[in-house]
C-alpha positions as CSV (number, residue, x, y, z in Angstrom):
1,X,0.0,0.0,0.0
2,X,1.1,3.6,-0.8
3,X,1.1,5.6,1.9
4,X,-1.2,8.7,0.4
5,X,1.3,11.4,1.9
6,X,4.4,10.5,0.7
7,X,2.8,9.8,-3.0
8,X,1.6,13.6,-2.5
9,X,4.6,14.6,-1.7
10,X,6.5,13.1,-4.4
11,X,3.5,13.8,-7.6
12,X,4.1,17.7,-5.8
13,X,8.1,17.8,-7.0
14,X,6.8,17.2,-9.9
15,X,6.5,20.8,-11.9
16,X,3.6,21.6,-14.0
17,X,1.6,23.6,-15.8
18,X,-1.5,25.1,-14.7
19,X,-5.3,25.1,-16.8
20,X,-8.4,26.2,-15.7
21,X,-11.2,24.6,-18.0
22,X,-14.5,26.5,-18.3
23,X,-18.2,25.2,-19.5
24,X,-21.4,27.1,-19.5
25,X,-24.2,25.8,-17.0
26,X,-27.8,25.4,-18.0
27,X,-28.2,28.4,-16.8
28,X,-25.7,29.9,-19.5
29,X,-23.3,30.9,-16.2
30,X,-19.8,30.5,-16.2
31,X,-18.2,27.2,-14.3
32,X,-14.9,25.9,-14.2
33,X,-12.1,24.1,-12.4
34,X,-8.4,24.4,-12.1
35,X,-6.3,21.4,-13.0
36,X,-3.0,20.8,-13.1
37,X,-3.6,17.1,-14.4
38,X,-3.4,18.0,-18.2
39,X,-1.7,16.2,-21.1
40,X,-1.7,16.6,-25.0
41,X,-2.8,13.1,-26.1
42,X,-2.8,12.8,-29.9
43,X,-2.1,14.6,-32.9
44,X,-4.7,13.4,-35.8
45,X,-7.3,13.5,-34.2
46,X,-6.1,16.4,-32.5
47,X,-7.3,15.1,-28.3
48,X,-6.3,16.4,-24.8
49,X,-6.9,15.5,-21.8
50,X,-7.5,16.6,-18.1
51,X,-8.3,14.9,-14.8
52,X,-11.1,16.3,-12.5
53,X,-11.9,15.0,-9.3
54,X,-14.7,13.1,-9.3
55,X,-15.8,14.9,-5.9
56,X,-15.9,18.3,-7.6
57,X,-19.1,20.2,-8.0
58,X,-18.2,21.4,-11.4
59,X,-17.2,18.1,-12.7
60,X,-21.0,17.1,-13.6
61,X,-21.8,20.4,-15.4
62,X,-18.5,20.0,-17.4
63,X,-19.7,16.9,-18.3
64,X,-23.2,17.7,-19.3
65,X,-22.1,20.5,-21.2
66,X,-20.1,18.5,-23.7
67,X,-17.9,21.5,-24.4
68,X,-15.2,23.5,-23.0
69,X,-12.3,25.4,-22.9
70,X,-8.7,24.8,-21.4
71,X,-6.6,27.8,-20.5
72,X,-3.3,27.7,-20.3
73,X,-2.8,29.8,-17.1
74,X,-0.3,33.0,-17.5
75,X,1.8,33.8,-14.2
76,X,0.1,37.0,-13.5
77,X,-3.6,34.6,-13.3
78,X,-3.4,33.1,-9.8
79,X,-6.6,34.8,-8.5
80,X,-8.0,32.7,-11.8
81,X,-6.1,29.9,-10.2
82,X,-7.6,29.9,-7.0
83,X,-10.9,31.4,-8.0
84,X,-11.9,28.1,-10.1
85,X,-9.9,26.1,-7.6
86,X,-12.3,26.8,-4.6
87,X,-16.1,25.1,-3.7
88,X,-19.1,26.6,-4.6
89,X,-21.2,27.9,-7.6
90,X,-19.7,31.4,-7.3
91,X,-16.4,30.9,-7.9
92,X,-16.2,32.9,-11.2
93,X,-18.4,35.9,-9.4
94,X,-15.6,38.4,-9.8
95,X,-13.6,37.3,-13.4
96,X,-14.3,38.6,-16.5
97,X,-15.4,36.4,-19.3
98,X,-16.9,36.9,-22.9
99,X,-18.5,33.8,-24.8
100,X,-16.7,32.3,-28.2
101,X,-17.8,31.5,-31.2
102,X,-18.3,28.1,-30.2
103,X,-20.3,28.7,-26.8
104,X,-17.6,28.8,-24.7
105,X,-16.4,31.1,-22.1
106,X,-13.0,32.6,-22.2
107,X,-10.9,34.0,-19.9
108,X,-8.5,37.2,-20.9
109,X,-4.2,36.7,-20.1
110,X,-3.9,33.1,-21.1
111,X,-0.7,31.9,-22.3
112,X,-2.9,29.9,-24.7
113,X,-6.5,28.2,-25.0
114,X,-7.9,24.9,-26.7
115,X,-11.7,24.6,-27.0
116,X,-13.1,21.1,-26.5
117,X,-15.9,18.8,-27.5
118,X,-16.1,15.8,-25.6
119,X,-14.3,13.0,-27.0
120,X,-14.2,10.6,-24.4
121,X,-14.7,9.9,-21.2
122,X,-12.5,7.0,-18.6
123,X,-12.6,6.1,-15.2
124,X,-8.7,6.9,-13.5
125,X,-9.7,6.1,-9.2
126,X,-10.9,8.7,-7.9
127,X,-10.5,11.0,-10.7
128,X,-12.0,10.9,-14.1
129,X,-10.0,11.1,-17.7
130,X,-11.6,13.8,-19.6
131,X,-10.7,13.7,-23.5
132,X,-11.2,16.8,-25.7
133,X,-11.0,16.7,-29.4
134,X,-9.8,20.0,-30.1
135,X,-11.8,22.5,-32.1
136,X,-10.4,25.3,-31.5
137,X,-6.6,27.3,-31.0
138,X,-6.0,30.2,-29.3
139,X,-3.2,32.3,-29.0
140,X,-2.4,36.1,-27.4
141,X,-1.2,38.5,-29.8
142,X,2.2,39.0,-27.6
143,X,3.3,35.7,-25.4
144,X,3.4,35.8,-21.6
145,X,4.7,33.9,-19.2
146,X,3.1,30.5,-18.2
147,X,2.3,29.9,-14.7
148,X,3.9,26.5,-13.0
149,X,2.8,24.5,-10.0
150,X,5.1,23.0,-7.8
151,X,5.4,22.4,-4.3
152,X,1.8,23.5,-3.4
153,X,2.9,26.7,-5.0
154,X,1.8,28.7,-7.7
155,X,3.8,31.4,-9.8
156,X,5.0,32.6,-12.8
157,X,7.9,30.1,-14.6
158,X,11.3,31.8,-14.2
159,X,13.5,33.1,-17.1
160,X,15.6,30.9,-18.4
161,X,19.3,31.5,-18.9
């Protein structure tokens, strides 16, 4: 048995990126959920993928929705972070959004964002295995630093030399 601590402990040296992936509700409101658990998958067809807990209130309307977007969180974004990271239907109450072309809401200062259909869908424990086929690339006219996760910790990825 793996002791749940020390596997913490050791997935948290791990660096990565940071996403938060927005849906509409029925309601045509904003939800979304920050994840750290992300992964290109394939090429052709062009698929991601993303791991939300299974005990997150947001989870189900991501799912229902069958559409979303996955922003590639910029280092000056950790309200963003923390906003979609928190419990509750409010979480988006102070961010600014406007709606694509496809339906989706978008979030302004991303390093990068891929809008979604959902491909497929797998169990992984206690988290499941979202699968986006990508319809959608966006970039910022100027790049900006991604923000990183490590530690516990979130912040901007430091210049290289």
């Amino acid at each position: 048995m793996i002791e749940p601590s020390l596997y913490k402990e050791v997935m948290a040296s791990f660096p990565s990126g940071v996403t938060v992936v927005t849906a509409l509700d029925a309601e045509g409101g904003i939800v979304g959920i920050t994840a750290s658990a992300f992964s290109a998958l394939s090429l052709d067809p062009a698929l991601v993928l993303f791991c939300p807990s299974y005990s997150s209130d947001t989870y189900p309307v991501l799912r229902a929705s069958k559409r979303f977007a996955i922003h590639l969180l910029s280092g000056p974004q950790q309200a963003h972070a923390y906003a979609f990271a928190s419990k509750g239907k409010d979480k988006a109450k102070a961010i600014e959004w406007t709606l694509s072309e496809q339906g989706n809401p978008l979030l302004e200062g991303a390093t990068a964002i891929i809008e979604c259909e959902l491909w497929r869908e797998y169990e992984g424990g206690d988290h499941a295995i979202v699968v986006g086929k990508v319809t959608n690339l966006i970039l910022p006219h100027e790049p900006v630093t991604p923000m990183i996760y490590h530690r516990g910790k979130l912040g901007a990825l430091p210049a290289f030399c």
